[in-house]
N, C-alpha and C positions, 0 to 999 in steps of 0.2 A: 504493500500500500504506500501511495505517495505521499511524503509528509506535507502538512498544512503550509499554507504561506501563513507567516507571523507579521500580522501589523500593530505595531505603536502607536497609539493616537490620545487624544481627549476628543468629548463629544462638544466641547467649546471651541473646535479647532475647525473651520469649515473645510480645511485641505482631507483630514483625516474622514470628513463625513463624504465627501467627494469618494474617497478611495475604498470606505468600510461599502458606500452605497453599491458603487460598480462590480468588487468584490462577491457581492449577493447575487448583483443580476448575473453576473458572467460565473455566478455557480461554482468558482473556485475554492475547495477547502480552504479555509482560513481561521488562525487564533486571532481573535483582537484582545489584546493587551492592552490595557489602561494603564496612565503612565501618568505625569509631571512635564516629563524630558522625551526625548527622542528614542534614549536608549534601550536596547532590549536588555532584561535583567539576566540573561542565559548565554544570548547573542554579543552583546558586546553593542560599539556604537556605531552610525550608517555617517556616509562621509562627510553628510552635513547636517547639521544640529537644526533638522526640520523635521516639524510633526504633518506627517505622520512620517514615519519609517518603515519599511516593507523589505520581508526578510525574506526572497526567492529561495526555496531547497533546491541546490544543484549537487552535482553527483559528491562531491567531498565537503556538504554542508551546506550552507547559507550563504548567500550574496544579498548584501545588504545594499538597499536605493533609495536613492534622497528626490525629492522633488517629483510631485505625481503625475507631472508631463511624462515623467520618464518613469515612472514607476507603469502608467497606464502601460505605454510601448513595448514595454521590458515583458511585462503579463502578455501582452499580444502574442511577444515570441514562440514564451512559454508553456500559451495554453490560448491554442487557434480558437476556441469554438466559444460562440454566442460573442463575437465579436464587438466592441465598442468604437471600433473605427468603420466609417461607411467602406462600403466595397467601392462604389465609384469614387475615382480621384479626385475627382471637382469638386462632389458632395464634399469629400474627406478635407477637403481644402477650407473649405467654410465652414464644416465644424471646428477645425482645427481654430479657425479664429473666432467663435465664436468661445472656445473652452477657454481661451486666450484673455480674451473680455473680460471674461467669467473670475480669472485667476487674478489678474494685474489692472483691474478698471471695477468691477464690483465688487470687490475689496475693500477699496479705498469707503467704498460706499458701506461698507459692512464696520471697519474700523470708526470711519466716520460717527454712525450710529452709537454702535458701544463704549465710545470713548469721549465723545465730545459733548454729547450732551449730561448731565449729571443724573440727572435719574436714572439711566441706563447706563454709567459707568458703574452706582451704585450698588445696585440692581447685579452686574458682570462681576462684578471684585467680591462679591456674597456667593454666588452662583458659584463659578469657574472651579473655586479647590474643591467644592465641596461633590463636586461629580466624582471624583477619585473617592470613596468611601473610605480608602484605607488614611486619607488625612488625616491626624489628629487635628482637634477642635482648634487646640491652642496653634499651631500654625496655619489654620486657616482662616485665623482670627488676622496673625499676622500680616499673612498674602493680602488680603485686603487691601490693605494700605500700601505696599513696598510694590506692588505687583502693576495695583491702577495706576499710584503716580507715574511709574516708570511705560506707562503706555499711553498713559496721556501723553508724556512729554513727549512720547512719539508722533505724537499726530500731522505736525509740520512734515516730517518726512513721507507721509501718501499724502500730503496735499489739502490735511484739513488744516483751516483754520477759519479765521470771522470772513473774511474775504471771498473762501470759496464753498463755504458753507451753504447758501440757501441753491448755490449751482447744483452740488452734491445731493442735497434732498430733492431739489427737481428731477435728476437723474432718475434717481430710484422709484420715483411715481412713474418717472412714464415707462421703465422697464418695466413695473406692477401690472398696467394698465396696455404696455404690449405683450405681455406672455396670458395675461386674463383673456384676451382676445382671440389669439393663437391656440389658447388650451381649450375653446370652445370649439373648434374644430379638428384638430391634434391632440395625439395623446403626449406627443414629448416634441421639444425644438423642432429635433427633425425628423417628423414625422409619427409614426406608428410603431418605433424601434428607436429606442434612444442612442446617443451618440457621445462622444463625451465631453461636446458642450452642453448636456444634459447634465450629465453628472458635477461638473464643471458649476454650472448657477446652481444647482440643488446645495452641495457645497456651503456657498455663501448663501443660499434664502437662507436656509437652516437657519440660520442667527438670526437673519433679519426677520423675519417671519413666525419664528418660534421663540426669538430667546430675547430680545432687546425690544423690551416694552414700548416704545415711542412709533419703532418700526414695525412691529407685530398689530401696533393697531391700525393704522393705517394700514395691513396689505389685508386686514379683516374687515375694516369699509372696505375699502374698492377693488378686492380682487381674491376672494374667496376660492376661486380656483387653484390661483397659486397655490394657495395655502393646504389645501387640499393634495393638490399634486408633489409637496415638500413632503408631505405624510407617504404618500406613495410609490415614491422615488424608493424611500429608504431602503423599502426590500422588496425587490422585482425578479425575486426566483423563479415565482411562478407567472413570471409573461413567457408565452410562445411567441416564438418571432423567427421572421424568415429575411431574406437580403432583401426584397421588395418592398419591406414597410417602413425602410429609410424612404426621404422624399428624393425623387427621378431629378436629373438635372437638369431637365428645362420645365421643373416646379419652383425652385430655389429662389425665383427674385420674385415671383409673384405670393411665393407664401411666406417667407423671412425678411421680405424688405422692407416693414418697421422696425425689426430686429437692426438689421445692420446698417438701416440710417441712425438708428440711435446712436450705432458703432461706432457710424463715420462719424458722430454728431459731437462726441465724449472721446473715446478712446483711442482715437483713430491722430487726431491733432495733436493729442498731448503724446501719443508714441512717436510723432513725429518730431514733435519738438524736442523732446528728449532724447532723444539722439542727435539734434542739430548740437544742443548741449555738451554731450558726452563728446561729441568729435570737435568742439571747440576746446573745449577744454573750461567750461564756463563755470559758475557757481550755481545756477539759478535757473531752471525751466521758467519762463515766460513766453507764455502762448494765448493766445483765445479759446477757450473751449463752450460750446453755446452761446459765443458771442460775448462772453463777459472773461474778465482776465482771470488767468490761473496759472497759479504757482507752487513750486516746490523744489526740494534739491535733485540734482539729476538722482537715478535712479541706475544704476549699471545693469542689473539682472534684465531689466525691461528695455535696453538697448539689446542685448542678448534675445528677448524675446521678439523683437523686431527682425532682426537677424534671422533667426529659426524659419517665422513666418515668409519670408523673402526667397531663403533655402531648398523650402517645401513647395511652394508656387516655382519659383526658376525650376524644380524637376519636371513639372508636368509634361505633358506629352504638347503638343499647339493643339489638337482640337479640345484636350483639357482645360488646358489655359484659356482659351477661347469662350467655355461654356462657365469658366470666375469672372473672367469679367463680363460678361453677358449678367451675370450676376448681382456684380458689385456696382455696375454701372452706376454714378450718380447718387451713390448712398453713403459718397465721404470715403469707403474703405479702400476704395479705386484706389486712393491716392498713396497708398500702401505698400502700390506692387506698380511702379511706373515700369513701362514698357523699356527696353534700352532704345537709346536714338542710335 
């Protein structure tokens, strides 16, 4: 018998809820391990001190992987079947950025939430240790306090602050308000078989939706589906699915293109700009996002994730590439993936 994959996580961690969810549907043996930290208490530590951590059985042990871009892929290898990447390229291509969004742009909106405003950081710094049951009381009396401040003060770095605060909450209504939409006709993103820009925003709703009171009320006025659908996501063992109930690719800009205007609209200028940043050599992302200014320190992993995205589009095939931007046409994310002169 194959040994389980071993995942590290907390369920306050929206990367770990992404990979515990995907896990389930893709039917994979797996332990999950509730933790603090990254590390496996048997396994030792994964290369980088991110939750979750995922510990592949290979022929003389465990391979330990960080980061669940790559942890998804890595599983791909692994273990073909009930796959979370679309079979068509193109499809695969805009999931890919839509997981993308999901990771490095609804984040910010997740942190945003939990940290900036005081009732829900409150609220978070009470919650967060005490999922771990094995915490004593007196240290998670402590966490409280040492834990919140040091994430507040984090918040300038994804970009919260007074400034770009009510852009942030706008953001997050009209995602609400386009996936409410979208789930009235769809069972996931893309389509009738989820993807892993599914699992990817399931991820982060999880908090907003379920855990940070200010955002959980809001997606329970106007978008009950979501919220529904966060519940549903979690464990999709028993959905049947075939490669056909991904969406076809010349469905993609007539059924995701409030999705990835939004893209274009948020996350698409400020990836851009952040790399204008990063290859300048600058202090300071300064960009327009929805038309109002927005700031923050460059960000390197998400010049990285620009990169990747670019990597993955330049392999396509031309009638591949041809049927993305057919796609992207006009939706901001065009500008993404310039053609070369």
């Amino acid at each position: 018998m194959t040994a389980p994959v071993e995942i590290v996580g907390a369920p306050g961690s929206p990367y770990t809820r992404k990979m515990r969810a995907l896990l389930r549907y893709r039917r994979i043996p797996h332990h999950f391990v509730m933790a603090t930290g990254p590390t496996h208490p048997k396994l030792g530590p994964p290369p980088l001190p991110l939750l979750p951590a995922v510990y592949l059985p290979v022929a003389d042990g465990y391979e330990a992987i960080s980061d669940s871009t790559f942890q998804i892929r890595r599983l791909e290898e692994a273990y073909p079947e009930r796959s979370a990447i679309p079979a068509d390229p193109a499809v695969a291509l805009v999931d890919f950025l839509v997981e993308d969004y999901a990771d490095e742009w609804v984040t910010k909106l997740m942190f945003h939430y939990r940290w900036a405003i005081p009732e829900n950081a409150e609220w978070a710094s009470r919650l967060l240790p005490r999922w771990n049951l094995a915490v004593p009381e007196k240290l998670a009396r402590k966490f409280e306090t040492t834990f919140a401040e040091r994430q507040i003060g984090r918040l300038g770095v994804v970009g919260s602050h007074a400034a770009t605060a009510p852009l942030i909450e706008a953001s997050y209504t009209r995602l609400l308000e386009i996936l409410e939409t979208h789930f009235q006709t769809h069972k996931f993103v893309m389509g009738d078989r989820p993807g892993t820009g599914d699992f990817a925003l399931h991820g982060q709703l999880t908090q907003l939706v379920q855990v940070e009171p200010t955002s959980q009320a809001l997606a329970r006025e106007i978008a009950p589906r979501v919220v529904a659908w966060c519940e549903v996501v979690e464990d999709l063992s028993g959905l049947d699915v075939a490669d056909g109930d991904w969406l076809g690719r010349e469905a993609l800009r007539e059924t995701l293109h409030p999705l990835l205007c939004e893209i274009g609209r948020t996350y698409a200028p400020f990836l851009l700009a952040n790399a204008r940043a990063l290859d300048g050599g600058a202090d300071e992302v300064a960009c327009e996002v929805d038309g109002k200014p927005y700031t923050q320190k460059p960000f390197r992993y998400q010049g990285k994730c620009l990169a990747w995205l670019r990597e993955a589009c330049a392999a396509l095939a031309p009638g591949d590439r041809a049927a993305v931007d057919a796609a992207l046409a006009g939706t901001g994310c065009d500008a993404l993936f310039p053609r070369a002169v």
